[in-house]
Chimera marker file (.cmm) of the C-alpha trace (Angstrom):
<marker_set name="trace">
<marker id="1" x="5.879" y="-53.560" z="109.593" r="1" g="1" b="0" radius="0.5"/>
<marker id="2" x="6.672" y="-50.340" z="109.523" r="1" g="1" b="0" radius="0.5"/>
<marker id="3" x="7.985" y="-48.272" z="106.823" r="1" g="1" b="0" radius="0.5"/>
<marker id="4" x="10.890" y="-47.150" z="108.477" r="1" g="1" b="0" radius="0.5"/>
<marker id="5" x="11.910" y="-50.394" z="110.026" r="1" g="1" b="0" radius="0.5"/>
<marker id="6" x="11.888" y="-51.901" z="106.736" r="1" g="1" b="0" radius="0.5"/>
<marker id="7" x="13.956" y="-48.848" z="105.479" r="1" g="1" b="0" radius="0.5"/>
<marker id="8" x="16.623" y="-49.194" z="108.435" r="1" g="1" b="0" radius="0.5"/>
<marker id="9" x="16.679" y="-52.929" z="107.721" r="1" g="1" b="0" radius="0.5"/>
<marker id="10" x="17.761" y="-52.185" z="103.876" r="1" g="1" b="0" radius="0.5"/>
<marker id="11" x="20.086" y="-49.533" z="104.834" r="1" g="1" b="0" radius="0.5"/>
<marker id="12" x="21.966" y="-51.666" z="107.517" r="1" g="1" b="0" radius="0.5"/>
<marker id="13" x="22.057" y="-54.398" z="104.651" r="1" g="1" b="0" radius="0.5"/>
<marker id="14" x="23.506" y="-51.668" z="101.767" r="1" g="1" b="0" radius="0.5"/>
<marker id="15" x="26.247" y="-51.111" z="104.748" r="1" g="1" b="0" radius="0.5"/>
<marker id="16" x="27.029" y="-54.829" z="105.675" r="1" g="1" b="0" radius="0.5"/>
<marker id="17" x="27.501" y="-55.142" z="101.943" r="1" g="1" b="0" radius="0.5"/>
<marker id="18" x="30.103" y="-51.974" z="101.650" r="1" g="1" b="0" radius="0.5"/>
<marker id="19" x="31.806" y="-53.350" z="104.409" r="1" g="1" b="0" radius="0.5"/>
<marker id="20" x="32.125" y="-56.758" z="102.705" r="1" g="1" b="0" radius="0.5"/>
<marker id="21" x="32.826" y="-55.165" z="99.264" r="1" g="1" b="0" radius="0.5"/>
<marker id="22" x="36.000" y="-53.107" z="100.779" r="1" g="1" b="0" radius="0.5"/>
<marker id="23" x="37.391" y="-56.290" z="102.394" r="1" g="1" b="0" radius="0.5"/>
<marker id="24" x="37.378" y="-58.403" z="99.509" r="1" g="1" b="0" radius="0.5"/>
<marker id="25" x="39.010" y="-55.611" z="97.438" r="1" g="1" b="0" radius="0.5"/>
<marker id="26" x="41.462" y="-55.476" z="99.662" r="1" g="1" b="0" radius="0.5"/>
<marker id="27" x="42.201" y="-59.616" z="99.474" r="1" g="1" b="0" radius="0.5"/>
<marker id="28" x="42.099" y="-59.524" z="95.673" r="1" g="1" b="0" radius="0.5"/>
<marker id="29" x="44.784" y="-57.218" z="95.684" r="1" g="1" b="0" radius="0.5"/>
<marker id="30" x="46.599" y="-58.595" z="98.248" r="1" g="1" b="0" radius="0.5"/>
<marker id="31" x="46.148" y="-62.450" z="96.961" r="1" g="1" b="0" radius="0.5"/>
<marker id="32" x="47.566" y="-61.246" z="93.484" r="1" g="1" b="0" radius="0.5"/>
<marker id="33" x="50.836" y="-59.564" z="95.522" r="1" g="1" b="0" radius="0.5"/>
<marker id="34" x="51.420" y="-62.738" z="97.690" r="1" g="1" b="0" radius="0.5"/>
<marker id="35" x="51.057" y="-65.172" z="94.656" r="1" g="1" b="0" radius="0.5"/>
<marker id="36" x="53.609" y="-63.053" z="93.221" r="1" g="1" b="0" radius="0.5"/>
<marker id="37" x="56.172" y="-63.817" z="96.371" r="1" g="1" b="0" radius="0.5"/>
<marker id="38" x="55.276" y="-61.405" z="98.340" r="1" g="1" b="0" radius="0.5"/>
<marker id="39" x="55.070" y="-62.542" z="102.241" r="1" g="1" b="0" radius="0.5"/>
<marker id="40" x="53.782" y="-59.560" z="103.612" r="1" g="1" b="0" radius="0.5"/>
<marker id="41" x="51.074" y="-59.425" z="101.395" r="1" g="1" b="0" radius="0.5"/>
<marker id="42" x="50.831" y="-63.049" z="102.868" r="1" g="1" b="0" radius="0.5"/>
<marker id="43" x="50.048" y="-61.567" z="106.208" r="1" g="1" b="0" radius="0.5"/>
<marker id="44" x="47.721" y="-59.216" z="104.847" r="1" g="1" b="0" radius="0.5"/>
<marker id="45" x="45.836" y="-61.912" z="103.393" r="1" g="1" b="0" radius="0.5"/>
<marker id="46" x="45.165" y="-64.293" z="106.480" r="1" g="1" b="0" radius="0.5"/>
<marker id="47" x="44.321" y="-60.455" z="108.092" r="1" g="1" b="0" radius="0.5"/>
<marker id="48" x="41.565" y="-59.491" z="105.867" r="1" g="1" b="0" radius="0.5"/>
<marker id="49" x="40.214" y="-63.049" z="105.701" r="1" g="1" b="0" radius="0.5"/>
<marker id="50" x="40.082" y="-63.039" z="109.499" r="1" g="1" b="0" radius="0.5"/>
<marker id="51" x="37.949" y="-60.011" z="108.940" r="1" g="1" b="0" radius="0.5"/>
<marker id="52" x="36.280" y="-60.882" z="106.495" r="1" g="1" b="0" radius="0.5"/>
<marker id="53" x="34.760" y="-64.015" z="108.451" r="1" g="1" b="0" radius="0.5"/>
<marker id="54" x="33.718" y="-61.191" z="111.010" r="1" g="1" b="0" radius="0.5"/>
<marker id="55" x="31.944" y="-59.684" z="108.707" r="1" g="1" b="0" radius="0.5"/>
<marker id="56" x="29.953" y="-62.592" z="107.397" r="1" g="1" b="0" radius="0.5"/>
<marker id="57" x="28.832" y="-62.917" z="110.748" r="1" g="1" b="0" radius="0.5"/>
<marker id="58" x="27.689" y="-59.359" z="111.065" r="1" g="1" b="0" radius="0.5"/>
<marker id="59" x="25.570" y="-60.389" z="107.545" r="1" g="1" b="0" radius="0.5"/>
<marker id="60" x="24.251" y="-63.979" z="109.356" r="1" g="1" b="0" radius="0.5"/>
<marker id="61" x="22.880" y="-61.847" z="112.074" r="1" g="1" b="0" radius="0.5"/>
<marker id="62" x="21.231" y="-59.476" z="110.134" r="1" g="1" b="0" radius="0.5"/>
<marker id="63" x="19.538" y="-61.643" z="107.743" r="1" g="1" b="0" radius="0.5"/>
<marker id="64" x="18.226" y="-63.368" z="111.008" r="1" g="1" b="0" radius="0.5"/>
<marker id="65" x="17.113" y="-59.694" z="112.584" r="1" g="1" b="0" radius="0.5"/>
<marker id="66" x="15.600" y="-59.615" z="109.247" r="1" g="1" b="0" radius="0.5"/>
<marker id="67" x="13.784" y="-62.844" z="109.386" r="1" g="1" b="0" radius="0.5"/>
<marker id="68" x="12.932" y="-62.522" z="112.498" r="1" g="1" b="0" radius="0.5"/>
<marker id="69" x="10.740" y="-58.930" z="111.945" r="1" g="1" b="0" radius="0.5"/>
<marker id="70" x="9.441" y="-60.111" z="108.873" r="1" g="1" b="0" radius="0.5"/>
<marker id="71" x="7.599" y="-63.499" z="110.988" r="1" g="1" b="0" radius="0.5"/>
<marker id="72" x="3.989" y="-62.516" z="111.141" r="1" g="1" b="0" radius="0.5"/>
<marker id="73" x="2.791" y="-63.106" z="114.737" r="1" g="1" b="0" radius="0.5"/>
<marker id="74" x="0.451" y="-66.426" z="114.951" r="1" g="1" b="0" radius="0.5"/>
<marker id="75" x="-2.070" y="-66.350" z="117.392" r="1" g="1" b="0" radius="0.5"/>
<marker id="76" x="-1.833" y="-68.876" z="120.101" r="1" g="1" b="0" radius="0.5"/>
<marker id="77" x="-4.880" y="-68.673" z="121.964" r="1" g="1" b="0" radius="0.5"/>
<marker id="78" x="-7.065" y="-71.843" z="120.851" r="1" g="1" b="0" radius="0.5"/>
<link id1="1" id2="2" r="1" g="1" b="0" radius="0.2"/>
<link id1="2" id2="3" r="1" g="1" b="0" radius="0.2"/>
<link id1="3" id2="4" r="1" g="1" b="0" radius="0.2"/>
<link id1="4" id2="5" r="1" g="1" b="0" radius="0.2"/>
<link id1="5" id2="6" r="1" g="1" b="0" radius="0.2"/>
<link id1="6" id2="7" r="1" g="1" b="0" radius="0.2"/>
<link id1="7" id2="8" r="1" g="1" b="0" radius="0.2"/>
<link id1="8" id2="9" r="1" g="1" b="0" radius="0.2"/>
<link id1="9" id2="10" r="1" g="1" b="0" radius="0.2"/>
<link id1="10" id2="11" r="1" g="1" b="0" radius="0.2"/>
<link id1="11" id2="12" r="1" g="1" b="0" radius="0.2"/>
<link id1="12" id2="13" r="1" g="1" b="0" radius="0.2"/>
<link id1="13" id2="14" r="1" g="1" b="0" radius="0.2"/>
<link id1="14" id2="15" r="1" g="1" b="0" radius="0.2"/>
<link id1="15" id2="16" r="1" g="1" b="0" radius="0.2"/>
<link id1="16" id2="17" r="1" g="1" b="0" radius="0.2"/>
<link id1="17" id2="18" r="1" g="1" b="0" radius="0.2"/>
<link id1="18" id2="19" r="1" g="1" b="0" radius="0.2"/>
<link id1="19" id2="20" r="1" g="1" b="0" radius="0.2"/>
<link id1="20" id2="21" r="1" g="1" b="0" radius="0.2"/>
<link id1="21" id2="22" r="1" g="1" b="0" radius="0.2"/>
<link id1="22" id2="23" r="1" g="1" b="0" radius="0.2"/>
<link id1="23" id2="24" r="1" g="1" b="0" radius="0.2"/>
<link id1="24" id2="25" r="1" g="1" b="0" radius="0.2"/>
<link id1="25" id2="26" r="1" g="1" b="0" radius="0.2"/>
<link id1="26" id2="27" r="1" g="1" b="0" radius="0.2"/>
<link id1="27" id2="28" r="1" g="1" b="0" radius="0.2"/>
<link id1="28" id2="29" r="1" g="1" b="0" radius="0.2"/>
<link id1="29" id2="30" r="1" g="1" b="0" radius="0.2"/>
<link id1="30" id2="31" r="1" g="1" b="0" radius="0.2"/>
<link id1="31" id2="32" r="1" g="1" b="0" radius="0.2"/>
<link id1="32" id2="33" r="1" g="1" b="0" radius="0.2"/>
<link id1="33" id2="34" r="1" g="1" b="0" radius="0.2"/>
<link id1="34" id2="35" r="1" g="1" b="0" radius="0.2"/>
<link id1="35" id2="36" r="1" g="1" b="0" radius="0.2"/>
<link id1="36" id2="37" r="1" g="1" b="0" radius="0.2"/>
<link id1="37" id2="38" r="1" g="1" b="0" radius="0.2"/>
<link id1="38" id2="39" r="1" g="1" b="0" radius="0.2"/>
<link id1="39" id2="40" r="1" g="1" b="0" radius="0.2"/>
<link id1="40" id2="41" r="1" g="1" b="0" radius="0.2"/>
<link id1="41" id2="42" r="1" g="1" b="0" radius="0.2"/>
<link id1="42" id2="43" r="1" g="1" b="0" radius="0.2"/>
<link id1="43" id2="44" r="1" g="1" b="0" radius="0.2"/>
<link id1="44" id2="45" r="1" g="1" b="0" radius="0.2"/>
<link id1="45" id2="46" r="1" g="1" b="0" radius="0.2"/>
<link id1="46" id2="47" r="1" g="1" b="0" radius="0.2"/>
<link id1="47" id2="48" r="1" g="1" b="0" radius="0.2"/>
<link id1="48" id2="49" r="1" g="1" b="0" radius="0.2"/>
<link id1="49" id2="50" r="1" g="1" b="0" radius="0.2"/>
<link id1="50" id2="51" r="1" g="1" b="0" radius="0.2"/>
<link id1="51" id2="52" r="1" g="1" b="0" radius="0.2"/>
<link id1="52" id2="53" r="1" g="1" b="0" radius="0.2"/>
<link id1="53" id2="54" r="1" g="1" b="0" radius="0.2"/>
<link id1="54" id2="55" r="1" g="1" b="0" radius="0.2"/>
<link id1="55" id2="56" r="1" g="1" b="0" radius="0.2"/>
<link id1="56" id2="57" r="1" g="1" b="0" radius="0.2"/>
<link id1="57" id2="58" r="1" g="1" b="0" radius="0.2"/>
<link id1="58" id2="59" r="1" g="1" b="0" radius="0.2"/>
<link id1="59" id2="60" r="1" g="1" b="0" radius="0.2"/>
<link id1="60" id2="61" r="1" g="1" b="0" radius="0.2"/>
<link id1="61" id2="62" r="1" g="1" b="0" radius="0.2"/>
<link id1="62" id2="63" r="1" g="1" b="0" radius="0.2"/>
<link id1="63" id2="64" r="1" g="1" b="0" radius="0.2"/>
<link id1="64" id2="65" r="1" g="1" b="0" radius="0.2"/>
<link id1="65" id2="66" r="1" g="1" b="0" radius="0.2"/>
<link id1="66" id2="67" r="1" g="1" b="0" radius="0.2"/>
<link id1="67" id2="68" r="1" g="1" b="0" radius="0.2"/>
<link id1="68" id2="69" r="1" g="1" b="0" radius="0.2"/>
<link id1="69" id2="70" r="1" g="1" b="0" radius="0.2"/>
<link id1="70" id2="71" r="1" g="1" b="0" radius="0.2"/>
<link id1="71" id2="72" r="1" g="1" b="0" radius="0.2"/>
<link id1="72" id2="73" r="1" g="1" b="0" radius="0.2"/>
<link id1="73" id2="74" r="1" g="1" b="0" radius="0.2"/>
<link id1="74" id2="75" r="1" g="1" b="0" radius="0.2"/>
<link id1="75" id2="76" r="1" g="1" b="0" radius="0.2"/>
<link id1="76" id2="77" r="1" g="1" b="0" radius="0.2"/>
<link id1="77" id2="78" r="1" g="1" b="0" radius="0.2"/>
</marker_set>
């Protein structure tokens, strides 16, 4: 595999996990305000965890992109 390829392929994950990181900050904060009576932070929450389970599928698919150009070809010809 190329060097580059395998460069893109850690970059997009360094992303996906930014992405992640800034959603889940966002929730903590959130989680703490609603426990607190807040119902609008309430909101927010169910919000960012509807993101958030976008997100994880963003990561799913990339760790199978990343699977799948790792997979050494096998020959088939017998």
């Amino acid at each position: 595999m190329a060097k580059e390829v395998k460069q893109e392929l850690v970059q997009q994950a360094q992303d996906l996990h930014a992405e992640l990181q800034v959603v889940l900050d966002a929730l903590k904060s959130d989680l703490v305000k609603c426990a607190s009576g807040n119902a609008a932070a309430g909101v927010r929450v169910r919000k960012d965890l509807r993101l958030l389970r976008g997100k994880v599928s963003d990561v799913i698919k990339h760790t199978v992109e990343v699977s799948e150009a790792y997979k050494v070809p096998t020959s088939s010809a017998e």
